[in-house]
N, CA, C and O atoms as a GROMACS GRO file, in nm:
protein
  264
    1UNK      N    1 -31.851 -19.794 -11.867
    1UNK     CA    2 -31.958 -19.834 -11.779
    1UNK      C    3 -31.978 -19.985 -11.793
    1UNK      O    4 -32.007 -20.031 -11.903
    2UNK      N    5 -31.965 -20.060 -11.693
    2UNK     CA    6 -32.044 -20.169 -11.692
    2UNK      C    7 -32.143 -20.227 -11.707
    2UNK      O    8 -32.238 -20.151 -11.692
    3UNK      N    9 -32.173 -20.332 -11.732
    3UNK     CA   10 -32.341 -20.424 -11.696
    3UNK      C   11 -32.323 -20.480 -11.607
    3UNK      O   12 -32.219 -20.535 -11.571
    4UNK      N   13 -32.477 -20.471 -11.529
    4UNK     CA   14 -32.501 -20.506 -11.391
    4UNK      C   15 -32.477 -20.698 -11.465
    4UNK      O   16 -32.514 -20.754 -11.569
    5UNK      N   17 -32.390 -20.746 -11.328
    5UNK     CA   18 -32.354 -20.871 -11.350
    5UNK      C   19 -32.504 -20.941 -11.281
    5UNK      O   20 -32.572 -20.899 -11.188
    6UNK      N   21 -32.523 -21.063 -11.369
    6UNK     CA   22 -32.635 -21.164 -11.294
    6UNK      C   23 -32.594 -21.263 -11.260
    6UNK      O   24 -32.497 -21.311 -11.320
    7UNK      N   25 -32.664 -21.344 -11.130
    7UNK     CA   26 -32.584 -21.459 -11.073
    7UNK      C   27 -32.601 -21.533 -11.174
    7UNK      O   28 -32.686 -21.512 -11.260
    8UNK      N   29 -32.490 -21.664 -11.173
    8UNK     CA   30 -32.468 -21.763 -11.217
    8UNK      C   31 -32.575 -21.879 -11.226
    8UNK      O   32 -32.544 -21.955 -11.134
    9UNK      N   33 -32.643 -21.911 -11.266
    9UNK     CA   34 -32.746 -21.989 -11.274
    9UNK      C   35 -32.774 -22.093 -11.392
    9UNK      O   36 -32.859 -22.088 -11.481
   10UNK      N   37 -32.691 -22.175 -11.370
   10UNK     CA   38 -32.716 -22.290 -11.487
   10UNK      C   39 -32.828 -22.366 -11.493
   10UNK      O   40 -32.905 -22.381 -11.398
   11UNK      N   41 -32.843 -22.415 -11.603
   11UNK     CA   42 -32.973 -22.493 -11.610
   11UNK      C   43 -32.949 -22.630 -11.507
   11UNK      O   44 -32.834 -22.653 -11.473
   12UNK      N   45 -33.066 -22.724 -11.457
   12UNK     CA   46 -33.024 -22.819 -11.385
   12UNK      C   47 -32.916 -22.930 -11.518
   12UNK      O   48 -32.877 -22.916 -11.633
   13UNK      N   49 -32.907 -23.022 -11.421
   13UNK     CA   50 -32.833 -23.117 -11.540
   13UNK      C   51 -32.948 -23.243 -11.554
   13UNK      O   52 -33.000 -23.309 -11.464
   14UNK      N   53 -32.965 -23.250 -11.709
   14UNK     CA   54 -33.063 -23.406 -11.685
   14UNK      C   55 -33.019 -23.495 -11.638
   14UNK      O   56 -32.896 -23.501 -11.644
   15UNK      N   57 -33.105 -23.626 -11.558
   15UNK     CA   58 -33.045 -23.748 -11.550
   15UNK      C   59 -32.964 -23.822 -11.662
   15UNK      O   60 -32.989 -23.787 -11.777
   16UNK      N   61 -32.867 -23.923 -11.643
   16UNK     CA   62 -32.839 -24.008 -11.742
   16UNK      C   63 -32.955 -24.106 -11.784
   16UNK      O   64 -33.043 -24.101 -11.697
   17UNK      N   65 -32.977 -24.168 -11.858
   17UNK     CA   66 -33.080 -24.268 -11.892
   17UNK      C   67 -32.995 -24.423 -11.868
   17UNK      O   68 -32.917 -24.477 -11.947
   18UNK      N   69 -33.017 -24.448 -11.798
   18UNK     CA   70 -32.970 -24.620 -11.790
   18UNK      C   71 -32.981 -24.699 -11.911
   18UNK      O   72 -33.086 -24.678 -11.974
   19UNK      N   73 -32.881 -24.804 -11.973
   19UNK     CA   74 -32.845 -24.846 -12.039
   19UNK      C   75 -32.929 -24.930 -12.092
   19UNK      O   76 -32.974 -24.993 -11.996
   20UNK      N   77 -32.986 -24.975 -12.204
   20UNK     CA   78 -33.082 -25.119 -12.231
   20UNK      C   79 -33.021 -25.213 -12.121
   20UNK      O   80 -33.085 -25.244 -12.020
   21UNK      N   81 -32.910 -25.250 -12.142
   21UNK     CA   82 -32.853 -25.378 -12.060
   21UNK      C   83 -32.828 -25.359 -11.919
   21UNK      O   84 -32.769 -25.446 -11.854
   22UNK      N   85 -32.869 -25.251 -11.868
   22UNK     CA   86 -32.834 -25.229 -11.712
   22UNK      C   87 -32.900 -25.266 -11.613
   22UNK      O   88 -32.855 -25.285 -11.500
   23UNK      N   89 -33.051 -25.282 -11.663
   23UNK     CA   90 -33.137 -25.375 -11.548
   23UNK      C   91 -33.127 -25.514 -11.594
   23UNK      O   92 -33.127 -25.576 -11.700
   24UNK      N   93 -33.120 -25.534 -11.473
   24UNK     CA   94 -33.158 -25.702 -11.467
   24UNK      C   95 -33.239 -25.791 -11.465
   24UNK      O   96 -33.233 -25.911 -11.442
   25UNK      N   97 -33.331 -25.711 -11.496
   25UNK     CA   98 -33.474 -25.768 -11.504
   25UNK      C   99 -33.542 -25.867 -11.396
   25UNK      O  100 -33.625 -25.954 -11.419
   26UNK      N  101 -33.475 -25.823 -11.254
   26UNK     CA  102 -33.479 -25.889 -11.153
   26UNK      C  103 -33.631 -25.888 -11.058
   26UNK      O  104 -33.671 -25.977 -10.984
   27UNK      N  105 -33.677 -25.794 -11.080
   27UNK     CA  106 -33.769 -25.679 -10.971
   27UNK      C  107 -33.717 -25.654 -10.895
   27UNK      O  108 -33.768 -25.654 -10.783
   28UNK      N  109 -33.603 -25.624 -10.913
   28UNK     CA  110 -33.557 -25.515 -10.779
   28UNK      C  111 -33.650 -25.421 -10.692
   28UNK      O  112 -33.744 -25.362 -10.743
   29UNK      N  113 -33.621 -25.412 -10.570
   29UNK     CA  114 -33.708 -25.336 -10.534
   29UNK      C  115 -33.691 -25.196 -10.556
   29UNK      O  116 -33.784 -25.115 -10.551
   30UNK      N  117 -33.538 -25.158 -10.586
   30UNK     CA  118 -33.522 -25.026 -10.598
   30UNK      C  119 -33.451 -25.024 -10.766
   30UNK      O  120 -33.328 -25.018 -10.766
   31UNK      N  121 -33.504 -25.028 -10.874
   31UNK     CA  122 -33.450 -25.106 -10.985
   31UNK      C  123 -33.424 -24.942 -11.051
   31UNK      O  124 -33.509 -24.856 -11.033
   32UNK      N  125 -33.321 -24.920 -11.112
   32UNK     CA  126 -33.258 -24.889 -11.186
   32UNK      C  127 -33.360 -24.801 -11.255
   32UNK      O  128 -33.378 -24.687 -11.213
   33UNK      N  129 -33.414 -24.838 -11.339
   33UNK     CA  130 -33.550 -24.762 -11.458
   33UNK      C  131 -33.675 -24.712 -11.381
   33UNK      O  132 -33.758 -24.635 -11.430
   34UNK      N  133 -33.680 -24.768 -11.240
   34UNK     CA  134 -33.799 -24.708 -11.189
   34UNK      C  135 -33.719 -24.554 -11.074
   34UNK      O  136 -33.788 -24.466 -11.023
   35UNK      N  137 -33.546 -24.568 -11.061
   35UNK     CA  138 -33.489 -24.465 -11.010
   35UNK      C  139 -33.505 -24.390 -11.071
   35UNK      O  140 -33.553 -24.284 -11.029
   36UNK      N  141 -33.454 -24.420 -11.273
   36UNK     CA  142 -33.456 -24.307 -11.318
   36UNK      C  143 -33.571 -24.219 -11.341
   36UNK      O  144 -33.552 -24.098 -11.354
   37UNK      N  145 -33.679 -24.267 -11.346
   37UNK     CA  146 -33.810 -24.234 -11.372
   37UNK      C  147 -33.804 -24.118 -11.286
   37UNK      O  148 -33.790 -24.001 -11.322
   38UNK      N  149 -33.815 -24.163 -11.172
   38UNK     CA  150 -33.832 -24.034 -11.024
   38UNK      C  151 -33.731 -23.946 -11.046
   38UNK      O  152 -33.770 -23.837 -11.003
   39UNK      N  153 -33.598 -23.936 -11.099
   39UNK     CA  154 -33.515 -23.841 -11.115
   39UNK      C  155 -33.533 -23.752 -11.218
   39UNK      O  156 -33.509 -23.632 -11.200
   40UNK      N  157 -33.579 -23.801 -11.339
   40UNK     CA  158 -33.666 -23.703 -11.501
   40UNK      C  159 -33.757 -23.660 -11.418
   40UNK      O  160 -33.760 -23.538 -11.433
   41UNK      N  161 -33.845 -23.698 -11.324
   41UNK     CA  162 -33.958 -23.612 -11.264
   41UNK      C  163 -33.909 -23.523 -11.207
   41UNK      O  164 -33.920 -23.407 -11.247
   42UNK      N  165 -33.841 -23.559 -11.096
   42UNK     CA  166 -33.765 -23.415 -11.003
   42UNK      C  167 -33.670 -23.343 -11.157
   42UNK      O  168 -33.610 -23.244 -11.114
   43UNK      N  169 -33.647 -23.356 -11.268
   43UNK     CA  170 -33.534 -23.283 -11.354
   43UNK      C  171 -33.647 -23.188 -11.402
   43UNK      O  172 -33.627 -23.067 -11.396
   44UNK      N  173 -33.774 -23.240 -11.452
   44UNK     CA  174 -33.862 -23.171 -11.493
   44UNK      C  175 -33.908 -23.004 -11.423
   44UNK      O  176 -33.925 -22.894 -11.476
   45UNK      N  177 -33.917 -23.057 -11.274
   45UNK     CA  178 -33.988 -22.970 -11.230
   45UNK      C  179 -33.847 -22.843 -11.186
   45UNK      O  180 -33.848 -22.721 -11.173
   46UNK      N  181 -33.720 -22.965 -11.173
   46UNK     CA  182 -33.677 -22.869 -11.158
   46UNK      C  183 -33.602 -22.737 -11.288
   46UNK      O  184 -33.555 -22.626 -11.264
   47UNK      N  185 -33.610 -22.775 -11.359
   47UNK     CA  186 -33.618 -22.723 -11.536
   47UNK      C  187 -33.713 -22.582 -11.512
   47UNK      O  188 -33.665 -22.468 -11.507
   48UNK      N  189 -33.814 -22.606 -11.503
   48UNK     CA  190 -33.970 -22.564 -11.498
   48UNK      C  191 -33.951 -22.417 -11.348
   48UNK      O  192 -34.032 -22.327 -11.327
   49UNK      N  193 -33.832 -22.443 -11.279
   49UNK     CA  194 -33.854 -22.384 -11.196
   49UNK      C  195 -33.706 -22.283 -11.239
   49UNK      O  196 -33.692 -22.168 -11.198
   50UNK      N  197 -33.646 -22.324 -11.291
   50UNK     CA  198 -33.505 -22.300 -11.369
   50UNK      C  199 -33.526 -22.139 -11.463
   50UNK      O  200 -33.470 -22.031 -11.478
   51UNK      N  201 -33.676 -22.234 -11.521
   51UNK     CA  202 -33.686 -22.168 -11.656
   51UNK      C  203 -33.751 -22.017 -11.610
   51UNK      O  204 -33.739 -21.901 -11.649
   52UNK      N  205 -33.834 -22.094 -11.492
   52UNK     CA  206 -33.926 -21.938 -11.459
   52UNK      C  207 -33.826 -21.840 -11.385
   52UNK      O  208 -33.872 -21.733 -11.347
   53UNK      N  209 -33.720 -21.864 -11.368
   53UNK     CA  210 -33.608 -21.776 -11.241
   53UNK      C  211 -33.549 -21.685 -11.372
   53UNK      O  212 -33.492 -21.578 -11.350
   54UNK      N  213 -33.568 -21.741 -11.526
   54UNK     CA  214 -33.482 -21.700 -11.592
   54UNK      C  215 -33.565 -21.561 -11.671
   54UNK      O  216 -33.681 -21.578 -11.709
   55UNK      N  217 -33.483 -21.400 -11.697
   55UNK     CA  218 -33.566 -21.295 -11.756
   55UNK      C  219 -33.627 -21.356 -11.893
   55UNK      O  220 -33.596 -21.444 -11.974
   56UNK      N  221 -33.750 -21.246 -11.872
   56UNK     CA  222 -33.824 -21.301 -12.045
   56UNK      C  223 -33.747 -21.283 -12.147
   56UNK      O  224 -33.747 -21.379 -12.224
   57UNK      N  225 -33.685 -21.203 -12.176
   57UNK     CA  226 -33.627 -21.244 -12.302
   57UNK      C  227 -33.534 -21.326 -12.344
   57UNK      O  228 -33.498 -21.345 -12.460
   58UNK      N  229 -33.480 -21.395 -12.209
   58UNK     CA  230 -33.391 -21.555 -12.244
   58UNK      C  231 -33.474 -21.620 -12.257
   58UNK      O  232 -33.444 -21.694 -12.351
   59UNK      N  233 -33.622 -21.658 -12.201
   59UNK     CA  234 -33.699 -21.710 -12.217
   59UNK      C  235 -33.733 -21.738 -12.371
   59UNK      O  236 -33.756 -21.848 -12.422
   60UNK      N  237 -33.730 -21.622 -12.429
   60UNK     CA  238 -33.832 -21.656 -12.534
   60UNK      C  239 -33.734 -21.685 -12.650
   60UNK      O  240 -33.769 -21.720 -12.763
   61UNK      N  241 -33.585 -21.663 -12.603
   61UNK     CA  242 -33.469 -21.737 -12.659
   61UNK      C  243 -33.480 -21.838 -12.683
   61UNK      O  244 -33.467 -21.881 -12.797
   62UNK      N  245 -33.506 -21.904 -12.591
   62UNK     CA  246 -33.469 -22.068 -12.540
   62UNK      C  247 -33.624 -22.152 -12.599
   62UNK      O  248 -33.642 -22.272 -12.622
   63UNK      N  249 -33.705 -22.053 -12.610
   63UNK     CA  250 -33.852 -22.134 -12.691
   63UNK      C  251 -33.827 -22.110 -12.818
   63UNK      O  252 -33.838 -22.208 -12.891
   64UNK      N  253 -33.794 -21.996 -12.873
   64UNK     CA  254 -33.807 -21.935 -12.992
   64UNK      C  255 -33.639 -21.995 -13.040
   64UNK      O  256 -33.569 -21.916 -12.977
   65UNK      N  257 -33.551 -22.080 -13.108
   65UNK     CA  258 -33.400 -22.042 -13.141
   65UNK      C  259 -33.429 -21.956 -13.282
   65UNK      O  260 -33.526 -21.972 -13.357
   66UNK      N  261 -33.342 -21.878 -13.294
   66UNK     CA  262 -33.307 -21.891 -13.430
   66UNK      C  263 -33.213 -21.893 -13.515
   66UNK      O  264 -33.239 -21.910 -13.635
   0.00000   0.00000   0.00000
C-alpha cells in the first residue's frame, strides 16, 4: 500500500543580502539596501503563508527541532 503523495511545496527562497561594498552610497533612487528591505518583507510574509499551507505536525517540527 502506498502513502497518499503531497504536492511539492518548498519553502520560499530568502533574498540574498547585498554586500557591505555594494551600495554606493549614492542615494540612489532605487538603491540596492532599500530593494532588499522590500524583498525580506515580501520573504516574510511569504514564509508566514508557506508555513500556514504546511500540516501541524511539520509545523511543530520546524518550531520544535530536535
Amino acid at each position: 500500500m502506498s502513502s497518499p503523495s503531497t504536492p511539492h511545496d518548498p519553502p520560499p527562497p530568502a533574498p540574498v543580502r547585498p554586500g557591505d561594498n555594494e551600495c554606493c552610497q549614492s542615494g540612489c533612487t532605487y538603491c540596492i539596501l532599500d530593494m532588499y528591505q522590500e524583498e525580506l518583507a515580501s520573504y516574510r510574509d511569504q514564509l508566514r503563508a508557506w508555513e500556514q499551507r504546511q500540516p501541524p505536525a511539520k509545523r511543530a517540527r520546524q518550531h520544535h527541532p530536535s
